[in-house]
N, C-alpha and C positions, 0 to 999 in steps of 0.2 A: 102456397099461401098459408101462413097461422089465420089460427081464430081469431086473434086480436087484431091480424090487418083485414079478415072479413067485417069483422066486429065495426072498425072506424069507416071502414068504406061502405057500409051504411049506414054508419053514422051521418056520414058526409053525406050521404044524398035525403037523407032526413032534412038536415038543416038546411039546404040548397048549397050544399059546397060545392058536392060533386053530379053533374047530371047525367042521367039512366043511361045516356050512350058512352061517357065516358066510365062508368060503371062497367057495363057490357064488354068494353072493350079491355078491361082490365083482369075481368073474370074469362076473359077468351084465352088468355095464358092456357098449355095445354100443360097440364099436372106433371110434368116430368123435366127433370133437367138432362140433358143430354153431356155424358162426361167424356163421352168417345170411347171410354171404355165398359161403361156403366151407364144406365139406365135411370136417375133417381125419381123415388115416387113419393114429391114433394107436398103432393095433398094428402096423403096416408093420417096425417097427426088431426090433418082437419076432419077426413072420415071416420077416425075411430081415435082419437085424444090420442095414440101415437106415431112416433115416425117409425117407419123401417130402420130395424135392426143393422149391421152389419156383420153377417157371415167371414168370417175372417179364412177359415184355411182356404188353401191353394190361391188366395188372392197375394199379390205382392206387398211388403209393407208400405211402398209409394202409393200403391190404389189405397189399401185403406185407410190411411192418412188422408187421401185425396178426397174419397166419400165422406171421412168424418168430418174436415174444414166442413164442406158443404153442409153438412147435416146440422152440427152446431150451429152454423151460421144462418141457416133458415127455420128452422124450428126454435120449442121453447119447451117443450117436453124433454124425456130423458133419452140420450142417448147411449146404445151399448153398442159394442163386438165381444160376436161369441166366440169361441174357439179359437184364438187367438195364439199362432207361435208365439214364440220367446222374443224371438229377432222384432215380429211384428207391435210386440207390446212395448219393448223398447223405443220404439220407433214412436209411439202414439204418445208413450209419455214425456219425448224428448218435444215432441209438439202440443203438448196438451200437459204442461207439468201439476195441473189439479185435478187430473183424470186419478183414478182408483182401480190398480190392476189386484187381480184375485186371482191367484196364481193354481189353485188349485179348480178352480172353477173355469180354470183358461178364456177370463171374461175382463174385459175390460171396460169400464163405467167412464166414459167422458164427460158426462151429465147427468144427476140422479136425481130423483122427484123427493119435496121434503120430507123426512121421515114421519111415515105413520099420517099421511095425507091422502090413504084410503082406508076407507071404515072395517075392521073386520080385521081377523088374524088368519094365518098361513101356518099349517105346523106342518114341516117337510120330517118325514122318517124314513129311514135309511137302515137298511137290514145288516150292511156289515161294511168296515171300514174301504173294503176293496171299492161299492161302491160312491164314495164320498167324493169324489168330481162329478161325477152328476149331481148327488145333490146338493152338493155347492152350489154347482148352476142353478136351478132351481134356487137354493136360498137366497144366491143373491142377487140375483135379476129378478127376483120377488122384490126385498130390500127396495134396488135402486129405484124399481116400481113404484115406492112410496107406503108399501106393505110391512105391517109389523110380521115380523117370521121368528118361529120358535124352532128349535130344532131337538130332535130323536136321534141318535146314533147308537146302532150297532146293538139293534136288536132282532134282527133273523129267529127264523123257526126253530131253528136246531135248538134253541136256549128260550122256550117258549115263557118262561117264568120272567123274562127280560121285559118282555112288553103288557105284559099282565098287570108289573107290577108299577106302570107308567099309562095305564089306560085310561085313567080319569083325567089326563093332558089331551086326550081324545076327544071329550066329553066336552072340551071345555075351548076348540078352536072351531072357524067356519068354515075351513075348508083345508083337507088334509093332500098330501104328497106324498105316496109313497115311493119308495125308490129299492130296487131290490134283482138282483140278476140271479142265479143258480135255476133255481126251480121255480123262482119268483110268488110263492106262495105266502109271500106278506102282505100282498096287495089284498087276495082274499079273508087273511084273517083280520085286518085293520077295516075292510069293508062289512066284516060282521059284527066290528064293535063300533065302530064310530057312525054316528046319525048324520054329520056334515056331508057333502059332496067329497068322495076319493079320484083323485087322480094317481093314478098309476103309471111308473115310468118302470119300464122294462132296461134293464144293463147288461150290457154285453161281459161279464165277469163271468167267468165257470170255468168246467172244465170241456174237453171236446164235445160230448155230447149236447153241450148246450150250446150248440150251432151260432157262438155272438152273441148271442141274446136271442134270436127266437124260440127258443125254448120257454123262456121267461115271458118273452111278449105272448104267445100262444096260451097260457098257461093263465095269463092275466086278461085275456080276450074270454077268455071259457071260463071265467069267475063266476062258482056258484052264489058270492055275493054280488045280492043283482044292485045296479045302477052305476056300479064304477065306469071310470072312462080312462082310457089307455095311451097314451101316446106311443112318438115310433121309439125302438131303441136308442137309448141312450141319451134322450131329449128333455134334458131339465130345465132347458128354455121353454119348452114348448109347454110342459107343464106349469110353471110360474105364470106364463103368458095366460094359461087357459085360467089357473086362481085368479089372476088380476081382475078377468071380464067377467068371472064372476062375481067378485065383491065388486066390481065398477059399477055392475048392473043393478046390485041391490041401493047403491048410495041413492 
């Protein structure tokens, strides 16, 4: 159920349109659409202003075609899939031809919130080009989010004079993104100059020894800049998603 058909169907029992057991009985719907193959959890956008995402790999591109009709079609918020093959995003834009695929972000935007209709900025930085599909992700499911987003590229440790000399862009957003694999020691130097809230995203880019990314994530868990918060590897959704709820929360 959206908000706006909670919104009239108490309207209606305000006015006498609708009476408290035909109410009852329409709020007894159980939150979920059953797709046979999928599960949808239709009240999600009324519990938290949004719907469920759509996780795209190893799904088929008929499923996720198949969850997105439904999702556009019951909600009014934004709809994304993450991670999104090639084959699959063809497939969504052949059905949805004013979707917005982001090809480097592997994201495709079926429905996006008007721009800059939440309050606050998002500055995502990114330590070196290798990781720039995470922080795509992160940019732009911030973006479709409704989120103004600046972006930092390709300023890593090794060249410390890079981000030194871009620091007062720090100074000047509400909530930062860092995005960074190898030894992931950006997370802690942007956590000792910026006052905003750091999220840190750990990237599976290195070399052996940096086991995928846990090296990076480990490394950004043990940040002597205290207060930062970490997501899993690789996860620039999950990051954008956590900046959201927090500029949601201050509006």
């Amino acid at each position: 159920m959206r908000p706006e058909e909670l919104r009239a169907l108490l309207e209606d029992i305000r006015a006498g349109a609708t009476s408290p057991d035909d109410a009852v009985s329409a709020l007894r719907r159980l939150p979920i659409e059953d797709l046979g193959f999928a599960q949808l959890d239709t009240h999600r956008e009324l519990r938290q202003g949004l719907p469920e995402a759509i996780y795209a790999a190893s799904k088929t591109s008929k499923q996720v075609v198949a969850i997105a009709r439904r999702l556009v079609q019951t909600t009014t918020s934004p709809v994304l899939a993450t991670r999104v093959p090639e084959a699959t995003a063809s497939a969504l834009l052949e059905a949805f031809p004013e979707a917005a695929h982001h090809h480097d972000a592997s994201l495709v935007v079926l429905r996006a919130a008007t721009p800059k209709s939440i309050t606050g900025t998002v500055t995502v930085v990114c330590a070196g080009t290798s990781d720039v599909p995470v922080a795509q992700e992160a940019a732009q499911t911030a973006t479709a989010l409704g989120v103004e987003v600046r972006e930092i590229t390709d300023v890593g440790v090794a060249g410390l004079h890079r981000l030194l000399s871009v620091q007062s862009r720090l100074h000047e957003t509400d909530v930062v993104i860092v995005v960074a694999g190898m030894e992931g020691a950006l997370a802690s130097l942007v956590g000792g100059i910026a006052a905003a809230p750091v999220i840190a995203v750990p990237t599976s880019v290195g070399y052996g020894a940096s086991f995928e990314g846990l090296a990076a994530l480990l490394a950004m868990l043990n940040s002597c800049a205290a207060g930062i918060t970490v997501t899993n590897i690789d996860n620039g959704f999950g990051a954008a998603l956590a900046a959201y709820r927090i500029l949601r929360g201050r509006s």
